[in-house]
C-alpha positions as CSV (number, residue, x, y, z in Angstrom):
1,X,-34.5,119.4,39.3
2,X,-36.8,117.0,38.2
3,X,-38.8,116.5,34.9
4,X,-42.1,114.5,34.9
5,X,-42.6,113.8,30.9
6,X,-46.8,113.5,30.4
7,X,-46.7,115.3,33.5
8,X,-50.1,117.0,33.5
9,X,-51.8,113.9,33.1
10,X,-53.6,111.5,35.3
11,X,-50.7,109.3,36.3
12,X,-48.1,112.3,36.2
13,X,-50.1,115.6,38.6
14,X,-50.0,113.4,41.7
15,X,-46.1,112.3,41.1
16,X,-45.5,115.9,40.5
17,X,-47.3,117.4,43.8
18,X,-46.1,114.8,45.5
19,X,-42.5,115.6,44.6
20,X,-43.0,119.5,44.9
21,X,-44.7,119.0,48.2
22,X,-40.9,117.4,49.8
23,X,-39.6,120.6,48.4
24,X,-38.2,119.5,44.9
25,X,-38.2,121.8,41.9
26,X,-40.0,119.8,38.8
27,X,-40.8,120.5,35.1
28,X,-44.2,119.6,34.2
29,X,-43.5,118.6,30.2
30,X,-46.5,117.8,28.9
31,X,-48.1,118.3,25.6
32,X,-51.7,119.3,26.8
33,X,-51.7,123.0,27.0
34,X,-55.3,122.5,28.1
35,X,-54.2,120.9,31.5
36,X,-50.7,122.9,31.6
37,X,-52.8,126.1,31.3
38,X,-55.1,124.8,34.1
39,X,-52.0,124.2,36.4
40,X,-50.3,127.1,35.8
41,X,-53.5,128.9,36.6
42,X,-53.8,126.5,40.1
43,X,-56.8,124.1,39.0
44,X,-56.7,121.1,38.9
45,X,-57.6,119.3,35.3
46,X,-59.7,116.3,36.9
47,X,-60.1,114.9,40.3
48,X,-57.8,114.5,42.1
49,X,-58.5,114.2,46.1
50,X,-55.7,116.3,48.2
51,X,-54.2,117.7,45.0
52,X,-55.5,121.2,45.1
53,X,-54.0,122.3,48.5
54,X,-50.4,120.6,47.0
55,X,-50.9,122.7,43.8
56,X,-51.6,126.1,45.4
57,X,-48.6,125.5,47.8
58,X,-46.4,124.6,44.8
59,X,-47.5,126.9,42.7
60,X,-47.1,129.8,45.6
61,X,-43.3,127.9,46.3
62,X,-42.3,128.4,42.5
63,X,-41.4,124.8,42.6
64,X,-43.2,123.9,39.1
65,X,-42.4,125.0,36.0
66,X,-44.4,124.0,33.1
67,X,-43.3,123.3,30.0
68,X,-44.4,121.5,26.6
69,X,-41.7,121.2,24.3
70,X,-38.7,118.3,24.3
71,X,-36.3,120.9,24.4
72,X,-37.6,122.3,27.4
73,X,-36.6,119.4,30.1
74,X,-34.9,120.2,33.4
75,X,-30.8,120.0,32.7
76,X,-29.2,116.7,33.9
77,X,-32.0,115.9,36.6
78,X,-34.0,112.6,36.5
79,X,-36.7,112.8,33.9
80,X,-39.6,110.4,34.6
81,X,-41.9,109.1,31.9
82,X,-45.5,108.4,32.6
83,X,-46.4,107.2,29.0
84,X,-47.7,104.0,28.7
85,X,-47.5,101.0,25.9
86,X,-50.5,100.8,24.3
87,X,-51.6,97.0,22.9
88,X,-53.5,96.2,19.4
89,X,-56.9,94.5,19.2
90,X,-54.7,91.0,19.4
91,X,-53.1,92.6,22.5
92,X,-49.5,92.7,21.3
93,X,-47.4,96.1,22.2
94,X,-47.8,98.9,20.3
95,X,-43.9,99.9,21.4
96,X,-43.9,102.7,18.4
97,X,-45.6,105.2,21.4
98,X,-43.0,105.2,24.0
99,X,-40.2,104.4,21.3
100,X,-41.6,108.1,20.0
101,X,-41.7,110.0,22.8
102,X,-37.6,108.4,23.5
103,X,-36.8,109.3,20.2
104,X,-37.8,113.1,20.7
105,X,-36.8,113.3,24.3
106,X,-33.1,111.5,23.3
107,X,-31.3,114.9,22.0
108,X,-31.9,116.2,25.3
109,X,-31.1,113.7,27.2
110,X,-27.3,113.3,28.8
111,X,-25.4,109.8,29.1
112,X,-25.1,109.0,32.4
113,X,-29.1,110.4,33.2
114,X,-31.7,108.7,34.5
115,X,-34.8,107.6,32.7
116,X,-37.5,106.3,34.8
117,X,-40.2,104.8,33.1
118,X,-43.5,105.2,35.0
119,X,-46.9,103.9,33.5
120,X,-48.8,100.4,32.4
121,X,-45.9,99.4,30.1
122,X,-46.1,95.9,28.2
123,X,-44.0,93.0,30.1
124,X,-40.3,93.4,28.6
125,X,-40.5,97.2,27.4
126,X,-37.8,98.4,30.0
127,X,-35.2,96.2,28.6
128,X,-35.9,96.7,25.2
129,X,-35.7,100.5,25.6
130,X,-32.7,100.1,27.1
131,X,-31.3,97.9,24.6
132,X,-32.9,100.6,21.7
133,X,-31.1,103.3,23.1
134,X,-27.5,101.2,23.6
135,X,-28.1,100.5,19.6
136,X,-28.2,104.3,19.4
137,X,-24.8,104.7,21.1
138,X,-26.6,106.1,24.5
139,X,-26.0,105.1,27.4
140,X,-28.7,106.4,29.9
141,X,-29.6,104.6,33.9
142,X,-33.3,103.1,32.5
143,X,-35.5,102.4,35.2
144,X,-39.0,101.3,35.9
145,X,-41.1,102.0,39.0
146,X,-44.6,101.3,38.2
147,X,-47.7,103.5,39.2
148,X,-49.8,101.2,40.9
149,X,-52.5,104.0,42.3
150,X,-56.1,104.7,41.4
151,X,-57.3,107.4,39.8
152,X,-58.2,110.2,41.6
153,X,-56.4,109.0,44.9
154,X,-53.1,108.6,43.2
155,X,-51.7,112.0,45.7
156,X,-53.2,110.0,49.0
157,X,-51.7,106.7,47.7
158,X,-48.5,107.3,46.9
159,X,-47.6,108.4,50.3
160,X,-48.4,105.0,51.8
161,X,-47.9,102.3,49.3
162,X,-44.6,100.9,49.0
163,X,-43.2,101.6,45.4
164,X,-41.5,99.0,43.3
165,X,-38.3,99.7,41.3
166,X,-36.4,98.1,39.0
167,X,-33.7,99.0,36.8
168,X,-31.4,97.7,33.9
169,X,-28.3,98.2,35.8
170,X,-27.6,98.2,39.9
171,X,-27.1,101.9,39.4
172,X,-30.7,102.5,37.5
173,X,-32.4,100.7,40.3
174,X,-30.4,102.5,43.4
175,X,-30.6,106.2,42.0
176,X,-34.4,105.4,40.7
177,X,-34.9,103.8,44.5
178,X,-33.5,107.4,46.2
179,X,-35.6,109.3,44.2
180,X,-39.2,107.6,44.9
181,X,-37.8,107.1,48.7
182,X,-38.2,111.0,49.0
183,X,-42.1,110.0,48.6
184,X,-43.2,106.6,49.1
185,X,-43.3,105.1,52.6
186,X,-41.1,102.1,51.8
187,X,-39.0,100.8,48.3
188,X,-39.5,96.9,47.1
């Protein structure tokens, strides 16, 4: 299993389908009942082109669940992250947003798991999460493998662009590199 954190979201249906559509099981945790609700009901949120045959198949597969709560992620299965770093008005990181979703997701989260970080995330973010959560005695597999689709055709373009991954550790980068290999046409 497989939990997409900001899952119902613009950068996180079209990881999610994809997934579900090569027959993995994933958690949609997101904190928008609004587009949970719309999911769990087989509408789409927002445009998304080739995303509503995906979802009905899915949703007729039992291969989402959707859930809204911390506490509610998928066992000891990857758990991507689709939130982004947000910048001030002098364009410095805001790192306080993803270093408060970790902080709530971390009780959940088991030592040896992959993280995969998955959004517009400031230049250096990766490595200080990972070095945030080895000052909190965790040891997790952080990874990065950037979204680099367009809104709207994100379900289209992740089956043919190549995806990037990088990780803080050889074994961040190979298990993050397996996973997005089950979707993406070729791994840099």
């Amino acid at each position: 299993d497989l939990t997409v954190v900001g899952g119902a979201g613009h950068v996180g249906i079209p990881l999610v389908l994809s997934f579900a559509a090569k027959g993995l099981r994933v958690n949609v945790n997101d904190l928008n009942l609004d587009n949970l609700a719309a999911l769990k009901s087989g509408r789409l949120p927002f445009i998304e082109y080739g995303a509503g045959e995906l979802l009905t198949d899915a949703l007729r597969d039992q291969r989402l669940s959707f859930t809204s709560k911390p506490g509610e992620i998928s066992g000891p299965g990857p758990v991507i992250v689709t939130i982004g770093t947000p910048v001030d008005e002098f364009l410095n990181p805001e790192r306080q947003v993803i270093q408060d979703c970790i902080d709530v997701l971390l009780p959940h989260l088991r030592d040896g798991q992959l993280l995969v970080l998955r959004s517009t995330l400031y230049p250096g973010t990766t490595d200080w999460i990972n070095a945030y959560l080895g000052r909190k005695g965790r040891r997790l597999k952080v990874a990065f493998c950037p979204e680099r689709i367009v809104q709207g055709h994100g379900v289209e373009e992740l089956a043919r662009m190549p995806q990037i991954v990088s990780g803080t550790s050889a074994e961040a980068a190979e298990e993050a590199a397996a996973l997005f290999r089950i979707i993406a046409p070729e791994i840099v």
